[in-house]
Backbone and ligand atoms as CSV (ligand in chain L), in Angstrom:
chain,resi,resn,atom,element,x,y,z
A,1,UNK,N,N,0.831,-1.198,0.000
A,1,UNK,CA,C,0.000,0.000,0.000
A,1,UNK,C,C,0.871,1.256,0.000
A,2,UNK,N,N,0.315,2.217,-0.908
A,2,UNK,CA,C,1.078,3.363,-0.281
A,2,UNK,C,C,0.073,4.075,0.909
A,3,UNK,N,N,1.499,4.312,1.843
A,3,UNK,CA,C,1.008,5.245,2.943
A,3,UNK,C,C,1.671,6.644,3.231
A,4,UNK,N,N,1.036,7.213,4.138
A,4,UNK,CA,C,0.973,8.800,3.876
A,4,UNK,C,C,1.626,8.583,5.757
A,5,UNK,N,N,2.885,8.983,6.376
A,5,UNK,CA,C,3.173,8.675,7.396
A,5,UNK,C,C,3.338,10.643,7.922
A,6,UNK,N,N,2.880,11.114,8.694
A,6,UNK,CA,C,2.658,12.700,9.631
A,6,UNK,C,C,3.233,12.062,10.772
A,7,UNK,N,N,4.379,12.887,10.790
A,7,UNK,CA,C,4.822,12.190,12.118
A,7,UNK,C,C,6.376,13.585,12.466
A,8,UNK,N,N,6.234,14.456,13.837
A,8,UNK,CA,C,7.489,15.044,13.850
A,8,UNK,C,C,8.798,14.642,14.547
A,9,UNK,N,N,8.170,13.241,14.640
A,9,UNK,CA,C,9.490,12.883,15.538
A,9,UNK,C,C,10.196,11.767,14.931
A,10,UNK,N,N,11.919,12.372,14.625
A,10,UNK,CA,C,12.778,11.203,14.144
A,10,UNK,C,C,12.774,10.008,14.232
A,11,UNK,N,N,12.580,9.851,15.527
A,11,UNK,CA,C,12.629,8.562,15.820
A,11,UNK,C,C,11.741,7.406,15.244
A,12,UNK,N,N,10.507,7.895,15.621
A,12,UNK,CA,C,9.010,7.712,15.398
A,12,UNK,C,C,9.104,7.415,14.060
A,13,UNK,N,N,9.481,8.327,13.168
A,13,UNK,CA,C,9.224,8.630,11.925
A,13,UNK,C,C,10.381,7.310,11.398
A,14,UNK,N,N,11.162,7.061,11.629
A,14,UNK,CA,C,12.619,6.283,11.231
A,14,UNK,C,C,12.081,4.981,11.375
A,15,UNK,N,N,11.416,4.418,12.678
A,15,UNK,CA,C,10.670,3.079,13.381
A,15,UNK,C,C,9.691,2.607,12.538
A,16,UNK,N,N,8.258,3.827,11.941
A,16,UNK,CA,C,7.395,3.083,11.425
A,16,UNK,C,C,7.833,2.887,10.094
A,17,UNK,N,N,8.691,4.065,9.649
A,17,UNK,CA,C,9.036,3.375,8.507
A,17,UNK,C,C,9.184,2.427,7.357
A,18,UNK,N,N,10.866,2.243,8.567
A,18,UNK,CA,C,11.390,0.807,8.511
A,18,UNK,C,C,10.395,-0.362,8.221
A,19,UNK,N,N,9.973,-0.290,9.595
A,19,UNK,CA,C,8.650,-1.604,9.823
A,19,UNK,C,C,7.944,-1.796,8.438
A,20,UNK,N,N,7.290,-0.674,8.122
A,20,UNK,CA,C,6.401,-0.614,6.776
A,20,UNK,C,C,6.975,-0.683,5.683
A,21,UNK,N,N,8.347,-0.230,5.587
A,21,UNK,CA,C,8.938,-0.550,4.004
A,21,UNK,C,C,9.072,-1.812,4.089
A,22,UNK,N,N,9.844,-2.722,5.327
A,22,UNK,CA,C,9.984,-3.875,5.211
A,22,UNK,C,C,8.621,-4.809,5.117
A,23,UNK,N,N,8.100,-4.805,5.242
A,23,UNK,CA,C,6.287,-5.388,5.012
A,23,UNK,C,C,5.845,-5.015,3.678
A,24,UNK,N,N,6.835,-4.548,2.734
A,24,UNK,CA,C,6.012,-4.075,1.319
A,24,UNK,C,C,5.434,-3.071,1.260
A,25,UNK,N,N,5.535,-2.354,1.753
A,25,UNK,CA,C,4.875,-0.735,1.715
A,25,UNK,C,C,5.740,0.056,1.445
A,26,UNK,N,N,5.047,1.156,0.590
A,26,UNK,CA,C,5.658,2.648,0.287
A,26,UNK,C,C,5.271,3.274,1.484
A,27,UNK,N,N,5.807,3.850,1.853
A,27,UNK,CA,C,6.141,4.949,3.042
A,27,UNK,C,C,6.416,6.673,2.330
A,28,UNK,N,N,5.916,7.515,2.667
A,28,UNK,CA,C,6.111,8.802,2.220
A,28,UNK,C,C,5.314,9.434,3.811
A,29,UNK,N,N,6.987,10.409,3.980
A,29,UNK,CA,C,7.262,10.775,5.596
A,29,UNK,C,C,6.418,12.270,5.476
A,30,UNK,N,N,5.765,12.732,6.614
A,30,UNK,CA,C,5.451,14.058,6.206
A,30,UNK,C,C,6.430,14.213,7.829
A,31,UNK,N,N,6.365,15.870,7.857
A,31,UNK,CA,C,6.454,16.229,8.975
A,31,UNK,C,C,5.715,17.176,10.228
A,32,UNK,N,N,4.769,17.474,9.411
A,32,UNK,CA,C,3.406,18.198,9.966
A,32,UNK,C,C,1.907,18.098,9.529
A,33,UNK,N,N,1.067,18.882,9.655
A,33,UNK,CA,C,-0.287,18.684,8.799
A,33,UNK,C,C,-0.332,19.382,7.859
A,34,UNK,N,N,0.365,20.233,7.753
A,34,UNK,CA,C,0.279,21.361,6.456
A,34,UNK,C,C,0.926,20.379,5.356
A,35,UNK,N,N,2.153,19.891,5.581
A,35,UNK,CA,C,2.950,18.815,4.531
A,35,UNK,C,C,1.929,17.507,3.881
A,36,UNK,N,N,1.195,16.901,5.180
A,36,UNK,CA,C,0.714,16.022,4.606
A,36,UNK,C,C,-1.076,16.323,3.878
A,37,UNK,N,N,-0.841,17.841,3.760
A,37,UNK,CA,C,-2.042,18.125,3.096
A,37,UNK,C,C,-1.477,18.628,1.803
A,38,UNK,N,N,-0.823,18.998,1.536
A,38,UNK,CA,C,0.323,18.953,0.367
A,38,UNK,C,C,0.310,17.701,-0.070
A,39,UNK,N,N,1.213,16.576,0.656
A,39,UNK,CA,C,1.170,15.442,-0.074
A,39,UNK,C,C,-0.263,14.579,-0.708
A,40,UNK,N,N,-1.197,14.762,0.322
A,40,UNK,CA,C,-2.146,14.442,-0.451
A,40,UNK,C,C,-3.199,14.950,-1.514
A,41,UNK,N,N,-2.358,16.314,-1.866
A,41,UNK,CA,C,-2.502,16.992,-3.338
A,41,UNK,C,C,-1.708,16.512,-4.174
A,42,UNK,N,N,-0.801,15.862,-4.178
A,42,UNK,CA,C,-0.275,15.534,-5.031
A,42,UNK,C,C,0.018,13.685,-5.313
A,43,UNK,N,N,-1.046,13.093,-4.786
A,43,UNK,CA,C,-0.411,11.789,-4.730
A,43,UNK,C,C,-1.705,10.952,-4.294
A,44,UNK,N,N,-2.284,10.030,-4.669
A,44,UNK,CA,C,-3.120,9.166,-3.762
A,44,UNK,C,C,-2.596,8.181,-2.913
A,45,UNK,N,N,-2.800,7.899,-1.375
A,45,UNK,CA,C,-2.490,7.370,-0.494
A,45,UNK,C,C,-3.828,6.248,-0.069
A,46,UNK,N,N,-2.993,5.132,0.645
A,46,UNK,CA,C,-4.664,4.150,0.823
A,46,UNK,C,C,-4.742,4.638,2.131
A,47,UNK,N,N,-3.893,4.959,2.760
A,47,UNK,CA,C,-4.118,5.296,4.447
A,47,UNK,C,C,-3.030,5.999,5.020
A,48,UNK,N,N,-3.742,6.845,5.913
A,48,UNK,CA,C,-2.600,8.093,6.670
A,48,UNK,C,C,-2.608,7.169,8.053
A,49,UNK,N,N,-1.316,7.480,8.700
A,49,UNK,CA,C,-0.517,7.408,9.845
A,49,UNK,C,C,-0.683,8.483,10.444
A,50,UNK,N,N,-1.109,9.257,11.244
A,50,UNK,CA,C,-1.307,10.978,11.655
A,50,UNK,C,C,-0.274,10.964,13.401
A,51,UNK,N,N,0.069,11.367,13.682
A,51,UNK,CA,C,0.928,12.011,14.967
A,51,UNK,C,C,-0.796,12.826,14.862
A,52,UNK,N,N,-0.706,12.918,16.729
A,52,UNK,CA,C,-1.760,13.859,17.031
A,52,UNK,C,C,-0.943,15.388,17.684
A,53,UNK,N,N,0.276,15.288,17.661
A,53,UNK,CA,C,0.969,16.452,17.986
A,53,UNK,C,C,2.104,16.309,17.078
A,54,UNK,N,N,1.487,17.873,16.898
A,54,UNK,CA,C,2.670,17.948,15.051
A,54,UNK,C,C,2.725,19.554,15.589
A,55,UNK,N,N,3.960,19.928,15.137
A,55,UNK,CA,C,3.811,21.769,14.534
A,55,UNK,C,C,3.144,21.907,13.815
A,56,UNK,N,N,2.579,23.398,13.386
A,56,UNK,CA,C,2.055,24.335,12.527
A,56,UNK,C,C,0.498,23.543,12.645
A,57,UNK,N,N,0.387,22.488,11.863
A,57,UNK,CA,C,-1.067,22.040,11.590
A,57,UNK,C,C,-0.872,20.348,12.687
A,58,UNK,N,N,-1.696,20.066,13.567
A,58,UNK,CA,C,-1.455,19.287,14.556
A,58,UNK,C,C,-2.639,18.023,13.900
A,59,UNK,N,N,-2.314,16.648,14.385
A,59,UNK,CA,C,-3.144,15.693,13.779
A,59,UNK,C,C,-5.035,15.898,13.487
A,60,UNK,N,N,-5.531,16.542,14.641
A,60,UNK,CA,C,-6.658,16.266,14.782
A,60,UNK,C,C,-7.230,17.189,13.936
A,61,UNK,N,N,-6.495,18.455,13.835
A,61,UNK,CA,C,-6.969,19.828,12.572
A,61,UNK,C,C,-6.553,19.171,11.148
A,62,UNK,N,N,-5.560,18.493,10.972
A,62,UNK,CA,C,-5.778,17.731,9.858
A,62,UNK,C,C,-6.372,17.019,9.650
A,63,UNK,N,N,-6.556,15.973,10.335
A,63,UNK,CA,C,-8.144,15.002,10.498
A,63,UNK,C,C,-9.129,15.927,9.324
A,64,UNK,N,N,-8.997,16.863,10.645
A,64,UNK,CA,C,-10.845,17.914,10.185
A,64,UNK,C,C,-10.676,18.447,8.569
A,65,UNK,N,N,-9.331,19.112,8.022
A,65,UNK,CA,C,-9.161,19.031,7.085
A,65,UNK,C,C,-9.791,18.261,5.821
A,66,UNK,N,N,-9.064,17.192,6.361
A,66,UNK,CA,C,-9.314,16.040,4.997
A,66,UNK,C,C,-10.412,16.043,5.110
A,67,UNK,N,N,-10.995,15.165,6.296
A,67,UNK,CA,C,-12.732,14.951,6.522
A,67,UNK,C,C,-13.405,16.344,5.484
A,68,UNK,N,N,-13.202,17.560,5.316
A,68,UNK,CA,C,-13.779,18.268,4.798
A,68,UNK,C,C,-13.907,18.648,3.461
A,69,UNK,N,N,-12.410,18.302,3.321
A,69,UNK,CA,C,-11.585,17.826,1.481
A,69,UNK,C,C,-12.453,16.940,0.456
A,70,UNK,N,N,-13.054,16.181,1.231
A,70,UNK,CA,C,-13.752,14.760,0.683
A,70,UNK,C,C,-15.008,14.768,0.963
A,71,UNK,N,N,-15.492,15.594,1.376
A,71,UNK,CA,C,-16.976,15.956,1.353
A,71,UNK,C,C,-17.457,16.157,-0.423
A,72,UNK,N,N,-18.333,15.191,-0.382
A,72,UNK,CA,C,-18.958,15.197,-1.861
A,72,UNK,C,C,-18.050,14.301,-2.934
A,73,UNK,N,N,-16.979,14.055,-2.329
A,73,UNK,CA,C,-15.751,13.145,-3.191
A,73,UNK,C,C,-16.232,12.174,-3.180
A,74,UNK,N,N,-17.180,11.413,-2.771
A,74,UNK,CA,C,-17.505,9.775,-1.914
A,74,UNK,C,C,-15.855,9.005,-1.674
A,75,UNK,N,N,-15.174,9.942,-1.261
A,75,UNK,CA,C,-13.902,9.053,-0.689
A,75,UNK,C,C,-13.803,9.190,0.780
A,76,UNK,N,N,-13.311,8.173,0.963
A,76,UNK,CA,C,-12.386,8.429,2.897
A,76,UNK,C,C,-11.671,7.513,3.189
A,77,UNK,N,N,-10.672,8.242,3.307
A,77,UNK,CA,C,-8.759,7.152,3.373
A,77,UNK,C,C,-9.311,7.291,4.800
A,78,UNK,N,N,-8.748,6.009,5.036
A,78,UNK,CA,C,-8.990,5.661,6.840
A,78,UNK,C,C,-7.150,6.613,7.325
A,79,UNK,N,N,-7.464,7.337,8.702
A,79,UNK,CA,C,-6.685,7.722,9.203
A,79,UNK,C,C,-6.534,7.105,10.676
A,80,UNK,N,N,-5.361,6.678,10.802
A,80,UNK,CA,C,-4.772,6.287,11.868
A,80,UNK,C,C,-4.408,6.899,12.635
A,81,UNK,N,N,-4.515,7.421,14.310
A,81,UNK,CA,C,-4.006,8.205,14.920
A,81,UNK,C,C,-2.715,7.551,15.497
A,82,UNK,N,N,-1.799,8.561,16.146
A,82,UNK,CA,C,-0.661,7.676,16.956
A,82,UNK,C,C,-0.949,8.993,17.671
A,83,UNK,N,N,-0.736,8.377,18.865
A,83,UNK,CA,C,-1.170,9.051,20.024
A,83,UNK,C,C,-0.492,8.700,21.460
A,84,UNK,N,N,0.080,9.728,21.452
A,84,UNK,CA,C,0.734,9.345,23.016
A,84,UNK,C,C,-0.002,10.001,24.187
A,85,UNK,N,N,-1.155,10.374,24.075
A,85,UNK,CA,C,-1.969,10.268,25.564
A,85,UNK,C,C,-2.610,9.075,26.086
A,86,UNK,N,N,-2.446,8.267,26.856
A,86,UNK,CA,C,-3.494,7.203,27.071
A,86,UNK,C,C,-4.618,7.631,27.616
A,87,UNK,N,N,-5.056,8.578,27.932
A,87,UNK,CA,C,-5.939,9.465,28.401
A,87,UNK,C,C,-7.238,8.933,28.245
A,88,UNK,N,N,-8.256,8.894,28.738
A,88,UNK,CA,C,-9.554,8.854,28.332
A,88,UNK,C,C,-10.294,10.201,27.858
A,89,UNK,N,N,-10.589,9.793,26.592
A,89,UNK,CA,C,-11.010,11.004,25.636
A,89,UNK,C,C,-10.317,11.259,24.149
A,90,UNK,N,N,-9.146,10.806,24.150
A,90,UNK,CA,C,-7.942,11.093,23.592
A,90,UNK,C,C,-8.699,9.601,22.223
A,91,UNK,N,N,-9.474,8.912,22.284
A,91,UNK,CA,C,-10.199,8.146,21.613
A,91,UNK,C,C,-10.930,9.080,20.788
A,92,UNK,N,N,-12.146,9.485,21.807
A,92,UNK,CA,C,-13.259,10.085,21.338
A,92,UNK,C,C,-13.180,11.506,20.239
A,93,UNK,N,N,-11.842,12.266,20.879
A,93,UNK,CA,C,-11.244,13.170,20.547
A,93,UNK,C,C,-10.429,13.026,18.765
A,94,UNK,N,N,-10.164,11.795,18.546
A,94,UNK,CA,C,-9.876,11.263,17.254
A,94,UNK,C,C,-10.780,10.526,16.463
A,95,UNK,N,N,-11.741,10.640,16.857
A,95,UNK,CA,C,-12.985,9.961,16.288
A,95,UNK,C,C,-13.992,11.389,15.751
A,96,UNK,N,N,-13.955,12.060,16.586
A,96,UNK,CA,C,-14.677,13.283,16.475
A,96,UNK,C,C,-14.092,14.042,15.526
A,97,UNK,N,N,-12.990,14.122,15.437
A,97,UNK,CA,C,-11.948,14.580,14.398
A,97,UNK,C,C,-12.024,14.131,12.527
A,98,UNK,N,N,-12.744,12.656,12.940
A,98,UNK,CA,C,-12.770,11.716,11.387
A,98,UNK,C,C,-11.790,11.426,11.719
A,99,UNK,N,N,-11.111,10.850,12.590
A,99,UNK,CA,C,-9.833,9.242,12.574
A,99,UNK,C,C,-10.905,8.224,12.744
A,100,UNK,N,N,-10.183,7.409,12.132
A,100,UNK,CA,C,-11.024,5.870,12.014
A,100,UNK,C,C,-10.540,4.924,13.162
A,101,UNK,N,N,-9.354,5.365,13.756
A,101,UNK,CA,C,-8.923,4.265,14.536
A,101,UNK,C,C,-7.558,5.151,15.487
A,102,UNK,N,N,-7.235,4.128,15.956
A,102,UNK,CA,C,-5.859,4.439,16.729
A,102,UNK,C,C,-4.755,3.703,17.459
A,103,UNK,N,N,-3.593,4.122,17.370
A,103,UNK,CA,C,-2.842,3.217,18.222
A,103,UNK,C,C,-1.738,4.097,19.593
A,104,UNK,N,N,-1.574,3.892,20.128
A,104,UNK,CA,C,-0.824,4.462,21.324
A,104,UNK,C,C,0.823,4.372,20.982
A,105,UNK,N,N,1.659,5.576,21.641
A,105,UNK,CA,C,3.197,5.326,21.372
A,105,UNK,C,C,3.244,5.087,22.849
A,106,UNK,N,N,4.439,4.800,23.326
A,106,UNK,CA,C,5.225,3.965,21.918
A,106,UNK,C,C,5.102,2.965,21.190
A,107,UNK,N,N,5.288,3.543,19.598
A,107,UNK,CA,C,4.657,2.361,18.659
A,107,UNK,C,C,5.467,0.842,19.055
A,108,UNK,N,N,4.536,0.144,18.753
A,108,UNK,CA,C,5.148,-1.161,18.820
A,108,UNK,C,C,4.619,-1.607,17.515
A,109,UNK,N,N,5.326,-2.634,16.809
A,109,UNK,CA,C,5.633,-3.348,15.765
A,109,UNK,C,C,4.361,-3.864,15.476
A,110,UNK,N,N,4.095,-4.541,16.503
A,110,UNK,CA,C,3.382,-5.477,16.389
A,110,UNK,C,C,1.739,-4.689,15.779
A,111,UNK,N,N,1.507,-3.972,17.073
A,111,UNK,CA,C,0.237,-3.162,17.254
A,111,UNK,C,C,-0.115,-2.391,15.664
A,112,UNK,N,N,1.214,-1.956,15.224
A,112,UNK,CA,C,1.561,-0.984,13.521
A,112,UNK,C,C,0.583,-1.978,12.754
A,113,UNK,N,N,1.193,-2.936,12.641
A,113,UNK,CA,C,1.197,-3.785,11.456
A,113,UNK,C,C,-0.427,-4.315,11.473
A,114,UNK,N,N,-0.702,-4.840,12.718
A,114,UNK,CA,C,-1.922,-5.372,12.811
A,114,UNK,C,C,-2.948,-4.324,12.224
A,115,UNK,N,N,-2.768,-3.294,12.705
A,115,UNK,CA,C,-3.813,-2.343,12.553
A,115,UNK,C,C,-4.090,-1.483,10.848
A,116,UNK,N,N,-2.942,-1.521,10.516
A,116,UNK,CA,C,-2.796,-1.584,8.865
A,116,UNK,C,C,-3.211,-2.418,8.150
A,117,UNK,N,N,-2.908,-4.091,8.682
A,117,UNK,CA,C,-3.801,-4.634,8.236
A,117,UNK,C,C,-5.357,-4.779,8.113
A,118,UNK,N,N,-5.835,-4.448,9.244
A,118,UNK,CA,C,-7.087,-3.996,9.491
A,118,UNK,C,C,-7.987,-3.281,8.550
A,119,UNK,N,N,-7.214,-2.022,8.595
A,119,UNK,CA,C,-7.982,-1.064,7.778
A,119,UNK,C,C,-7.450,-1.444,6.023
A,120,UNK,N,N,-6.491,-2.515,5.372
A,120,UNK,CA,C,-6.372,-2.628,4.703
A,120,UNK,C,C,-7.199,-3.665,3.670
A,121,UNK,N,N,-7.441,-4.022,4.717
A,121,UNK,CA,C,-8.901,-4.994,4.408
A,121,UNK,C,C,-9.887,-4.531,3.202
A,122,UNK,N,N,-10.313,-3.118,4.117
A,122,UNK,CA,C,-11.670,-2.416,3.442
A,122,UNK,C,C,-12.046,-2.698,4.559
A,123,UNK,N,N,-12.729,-1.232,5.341
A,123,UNK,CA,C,-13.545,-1.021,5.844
A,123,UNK,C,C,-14.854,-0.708,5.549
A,124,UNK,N,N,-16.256,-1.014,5.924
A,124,UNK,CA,C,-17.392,-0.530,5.101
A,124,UNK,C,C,-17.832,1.137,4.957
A,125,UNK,N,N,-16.900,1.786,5.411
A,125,UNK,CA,C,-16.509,3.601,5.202
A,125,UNK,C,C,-15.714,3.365,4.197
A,126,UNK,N,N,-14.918,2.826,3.853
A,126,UNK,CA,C,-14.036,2.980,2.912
A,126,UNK,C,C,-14.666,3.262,1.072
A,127,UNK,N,N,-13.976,3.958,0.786
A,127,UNK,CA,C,-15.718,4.045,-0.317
A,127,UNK,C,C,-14.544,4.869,-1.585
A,128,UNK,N,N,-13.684,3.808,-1.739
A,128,UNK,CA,C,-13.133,4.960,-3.141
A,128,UNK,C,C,-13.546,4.487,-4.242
A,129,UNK,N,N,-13.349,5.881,-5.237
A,129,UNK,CA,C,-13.637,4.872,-6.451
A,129,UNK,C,C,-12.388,4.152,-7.611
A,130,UNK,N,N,-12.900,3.078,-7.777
A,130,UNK,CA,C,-11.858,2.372,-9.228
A,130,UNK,C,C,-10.767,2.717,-9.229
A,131,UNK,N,N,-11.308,3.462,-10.293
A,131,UNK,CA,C,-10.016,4.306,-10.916
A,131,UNK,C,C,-9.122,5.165,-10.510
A,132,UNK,N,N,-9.331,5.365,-9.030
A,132,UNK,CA,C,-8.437,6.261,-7.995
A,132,UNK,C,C,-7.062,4.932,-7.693
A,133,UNK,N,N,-7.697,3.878,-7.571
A,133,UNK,CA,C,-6.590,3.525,-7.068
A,133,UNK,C,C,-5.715,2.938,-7.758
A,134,UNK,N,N,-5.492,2.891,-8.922
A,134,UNK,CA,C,-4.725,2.309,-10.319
A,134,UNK,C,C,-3.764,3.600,-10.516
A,135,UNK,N,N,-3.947,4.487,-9.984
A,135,UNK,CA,C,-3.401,5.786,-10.455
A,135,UNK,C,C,-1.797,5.737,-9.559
L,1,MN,MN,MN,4.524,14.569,17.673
């Protein structure tokens, strides 16, 4: 799949990577929300990776973004949060946003992969058309 990875931290950003190139995936790194609203002007992605704390444009205002981008498109790339609050709310708060899902840092391998697989499935939101994804 190609994926759309928002993420400002090296580390973070270096970890899921890896993981995902090695699993057969294209990986394309953003480093904020403004970047990965850029990238997804210029590129179709099957699914975003989002950091919920980014500079300039932060995960959940990008969320709202896209969610608004694709109004009338009948599309919606499932977005993944990574989220380092375990907080209660910090769910609801990415759901409310238009994230489809989430996983907690520190990422673990395991948790990445599963959950990509998941949404790689097809979710019954998932709603693109054809010819988007041949492109
Ligand atoms: Mn961050």
């Amino acid at each position: 799949m190609n994926l759309l990875l928002a993420e400002d931290n090296p580390v973070n950003q270096r970890l899921a990577a890896r993981v995902l190139e090695k699993h057969g995936h294209r990986v394309t790194v953003v480093e904020n929300g403004l970047e990965a609203l850029i990238a997804l002007e210029n590129k179709n992605f099957d699914l975003i990776l989002m950091d919920i704390q980014m500079p300039d444009l932060d995960g959940l205002e990008t969320a709202r973004a896209i969610r608004k981008l694709e109004v009338g498109s009948g599309r919606h790339i499932p977005i993944i949060a990574l989220t380092a609050h375990a907080l209660h709310g910090d769910r609801e708060r990415c759901f409310e946003a238009g994230m489809d899902d989430y996983i907690s840092k520190p990422i673990r391998t395991d948790n990445l992969l599963k959950i990509i697989e998941k949404w790689a499935i097809g979710s019954p939101r998932l709603d693109r058309p054809v010819e988007e994804t041949v492109l």
